[in-house]
Structures are given as structure tokens and as C-alpha cells.
N, C-alpha and C positions, 0 to 999 in steps of 0.2 A: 548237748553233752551233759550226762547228768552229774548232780553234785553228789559223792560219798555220805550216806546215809545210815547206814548200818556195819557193823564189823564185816559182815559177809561180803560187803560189795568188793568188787574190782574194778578199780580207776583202771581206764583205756589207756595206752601205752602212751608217753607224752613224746613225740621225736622233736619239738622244737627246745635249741641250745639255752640252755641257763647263762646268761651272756655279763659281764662284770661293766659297769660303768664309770668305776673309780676303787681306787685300793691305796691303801698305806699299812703302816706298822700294827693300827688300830682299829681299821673298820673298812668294809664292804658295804660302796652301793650295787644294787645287780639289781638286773631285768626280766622280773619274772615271767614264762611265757602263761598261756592262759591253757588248762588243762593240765595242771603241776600240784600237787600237794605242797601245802609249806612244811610239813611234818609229817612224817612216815607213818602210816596206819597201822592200827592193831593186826588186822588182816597181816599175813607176811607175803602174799601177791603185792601188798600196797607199799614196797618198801621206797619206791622212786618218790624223791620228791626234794624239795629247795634244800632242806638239813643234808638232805644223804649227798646230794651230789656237791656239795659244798666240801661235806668231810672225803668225798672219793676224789675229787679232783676235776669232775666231771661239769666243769666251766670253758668258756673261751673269755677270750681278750685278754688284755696286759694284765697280767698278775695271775694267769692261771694256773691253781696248783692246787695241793689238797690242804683243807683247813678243818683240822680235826679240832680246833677249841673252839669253832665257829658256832654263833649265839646269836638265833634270829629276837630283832630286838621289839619286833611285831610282826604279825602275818597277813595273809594275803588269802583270800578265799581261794579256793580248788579252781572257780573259772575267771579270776581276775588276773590280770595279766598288770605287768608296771613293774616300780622301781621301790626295792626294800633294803633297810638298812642292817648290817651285818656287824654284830661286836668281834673282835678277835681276840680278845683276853676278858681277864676279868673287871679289870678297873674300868677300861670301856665300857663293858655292858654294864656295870652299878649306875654309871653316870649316864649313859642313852637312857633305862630304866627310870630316872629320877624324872629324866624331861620331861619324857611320858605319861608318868603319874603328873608331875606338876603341869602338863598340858600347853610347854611352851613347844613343843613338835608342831609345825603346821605342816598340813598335808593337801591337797586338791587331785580331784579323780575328772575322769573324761568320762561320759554316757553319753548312749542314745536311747530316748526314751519314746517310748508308744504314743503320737499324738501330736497335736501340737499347741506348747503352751501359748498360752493369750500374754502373761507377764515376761518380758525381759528378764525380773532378774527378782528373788524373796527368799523366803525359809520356810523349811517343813519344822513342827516343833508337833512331837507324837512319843509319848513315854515309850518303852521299850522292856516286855519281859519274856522269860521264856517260856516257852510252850511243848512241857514234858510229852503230854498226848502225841505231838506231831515231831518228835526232835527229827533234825534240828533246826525247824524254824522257828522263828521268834511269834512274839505276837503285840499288838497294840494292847495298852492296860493302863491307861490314868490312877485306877488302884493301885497296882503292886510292880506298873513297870518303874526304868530308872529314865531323868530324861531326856532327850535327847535331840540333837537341833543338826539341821542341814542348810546349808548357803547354798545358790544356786544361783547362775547367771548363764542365760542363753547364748550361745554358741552358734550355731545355726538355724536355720528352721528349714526342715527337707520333706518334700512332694511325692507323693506317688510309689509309698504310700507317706501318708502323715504322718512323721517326726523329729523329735528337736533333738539335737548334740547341744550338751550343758556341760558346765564345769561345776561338781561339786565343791564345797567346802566345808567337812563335818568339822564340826563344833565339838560333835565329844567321838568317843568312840565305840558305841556299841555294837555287838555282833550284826551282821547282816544292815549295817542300822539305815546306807546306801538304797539296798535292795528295798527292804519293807518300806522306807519311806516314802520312795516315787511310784509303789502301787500304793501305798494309804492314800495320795493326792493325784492318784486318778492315771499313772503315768508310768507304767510299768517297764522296767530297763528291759530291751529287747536280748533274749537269749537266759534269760533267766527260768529255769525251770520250777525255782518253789515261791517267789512272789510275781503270779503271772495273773493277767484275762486270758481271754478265750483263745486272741492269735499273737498275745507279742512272741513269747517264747518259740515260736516257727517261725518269727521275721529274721532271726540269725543265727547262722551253725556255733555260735558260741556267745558266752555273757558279754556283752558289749558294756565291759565296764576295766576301768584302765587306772592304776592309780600314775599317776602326771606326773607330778613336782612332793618335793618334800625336805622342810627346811628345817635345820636344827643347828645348835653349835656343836661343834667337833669337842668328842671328849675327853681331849688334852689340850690340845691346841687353843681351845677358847674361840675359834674363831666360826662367824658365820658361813655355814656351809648352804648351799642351794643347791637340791640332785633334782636332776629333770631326766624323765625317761620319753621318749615321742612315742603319741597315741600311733597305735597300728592300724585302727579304723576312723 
């Protein structure tokens, strides 16, 4: 499934539901599916996507309705699937906003990756910048990238063909910073079409990469919150 590239493209038609995990007066957890835009494209074919159906109403589960001051508080790649957090006013989103930059949001993703690693459990630490010639992918740069660090602890180790399900944990948060890091160390996420080798990107009909868990305090409440979305693969 390829990722939006250019204004011309047209994202393929998503039928799997934008599904709510938790709701109150202040914020939406929800479950993004994989093949969804978090934000609606320039293209106006690309208008489907996490904002729109948020504001159209175009959710299931408890609390499903239309949320037109609805303010995603970070996004989600085109083929990642998982659990995102959603402001409903303004005071919310200043203070989710805050966390974020202050970097007290922890987050952890699910992959499968091409191979299989020899280490249980380390870090990728590979600066990160862009790479206008190619948008929009990133590129590795010790010069001029920013930088950037991933946790990693093995999860499985799967046969035939060889590769490992790992629990990511980025450290910071730059674009693609998941994708590019486990083909910089050899170990390319299966289904990923722009940081691939030769056969991961044919080992699965989509990006096999999931965001998990995602902890922060509640924007009025003060209190620790813990969202978990279950991996689909």
C-alpha cells in the first residue's frame, strides 16, 4: 500500500472504522486503522482521513459523534495503524501540546522487522534530516540531521521466513524516525514501501508497524493516564 507522495496522488479508499477507545469532556483516545491519513490532503480526492471523520462523525464506540473543535495532538503515518490522542477544546490541546514539546508523552510501537536480530533488547541513535531531492523521506546526516534515539526490546523471533516482532521506544520524535532507523541497522519494518531492501516491503500487504501504548497526564484532571491499543498483527 503506498504512502502519499505528491499532491496528485490518491490514497485508496480506507473501509476499516476509526474506532474511539476512551472519551470524556476533554480528549479522545482512538484507533487508528492502517491506510487512513491523519490529515486531509491537498489533493481534494484525499479528503478521508483521521480530522475529517472525527469532525463528520464518522466513528464507532461509546461516545460516537461529530467533533468539529477536534485537534489531533500528534499524528500517525498513512500506513501506521494504533492509538492517537485527540484535544476537544482549547485548554486541552495547549496543555497535551506542552507535554509533548516537554517530552513527558511516552509512547511504544509494535513492528516486525526483516531478519532476525542476534541482541534481545539496545538502541538505534542515527541523527535525522530531510531529504528535499526525495520528499518525503528522511535521510541519515551526523552534519545537519537532528537526533535521534530508538529503544528496542524483542518480542519474538519468527521462522520461515526470518523475522523478529519488537517493541519500539522512541526517545524523541522525528518524522519516519521508526521506519529509517531499523533499515539504517540492517532490519527494515516489513511492508514499508520507502525505507526498504530488496524483499521486505513484499513480505506484508501493509506497514507492519502499530503504535501500542501511550502515556500521559490528563489535561485537567492531573491524573496518569495509560491508552493501550492491541497490536492487529
Amino acid at each position: 500500500m503506498p504512502t502519499p507522495i505528491v499532491d496528485n496522488f490518491i490514497a485508496p479508499p480506507c473501509h476499516d472504522e476509526l474506532r474511539i477507545l476512551y472519551y470524556d469532556d476533554d480528549i479522545l483516545l482512538i484507533d487508528k486503522p492502517s491506510g487512513l491519513l491523519s490529515l486531509s490532503g491537498k489533493n481534494p480526492l484525499n479528503k478521508d482521513s483521521v480530522h475529517y471523520r472525527l469532525t463528520q462523525g464518522r466513528l464507532v464506540g461509546q461516545g460516537a459523534r461529530a467533533y468539529p473543535e477536534a485537534a489531533l495532538a500528534h499524528r500517525l503515518d498513512f500506513g501506521t495503524s494504533g492509538i492517537m490522542l485527540v484535544a476537544l477544546n482549547r485548554r486541552a490541546n495547549a496543555t497535551i501540546t506542552r507535554q509533548f514539546q516537554a517530552r513527558t508523552v511516552s509512547k511504544t510501537y509494535v513492528a516486525i522487522l526483516d531478519g532476525t536480530l542476534d541482541r534481545d533488547y539496545g538502541d538505534i541513535r542515527y541523527a535525522i534530516a530531510k531529504d528535499p531531492a526525495h520528499f518525503p523521506k528522511q535521510t541519515l546526516c551526523a552534519a545537519t540531521g537532528k537526533a535521534a534515539i530508538s529503544e528496542y526490546h524483542v518480542v519474538a523471533r519468527l521462522q520461515n521466513p526470518a523475522r523478529t516482532k519488537v517493541c519500539f521506544t522512541p526517545l524523541t520524535g522525528r518524522t519516519h524516525q521508526l521506519r529509517i532507523h531499523s533499515m539504517a541497522f540492517g532490519h527494515p519494518i516489513l511492508g514499508c514501501d520507502l525505507y526498504r531492501n530488496e524483499r521486505s516491503q513484499a513480505m506484508a500487504p501493509r506497514l507492519l508497524l502499530h503504535a501500542h501504548t501511550l502515556n500521559f497526564t490528563h489535561p485537567t484532571k492531573g491524573t496518569a493516564v495509560a491508552g493501550l491499543s492491541p497490536c492487529p498483527f
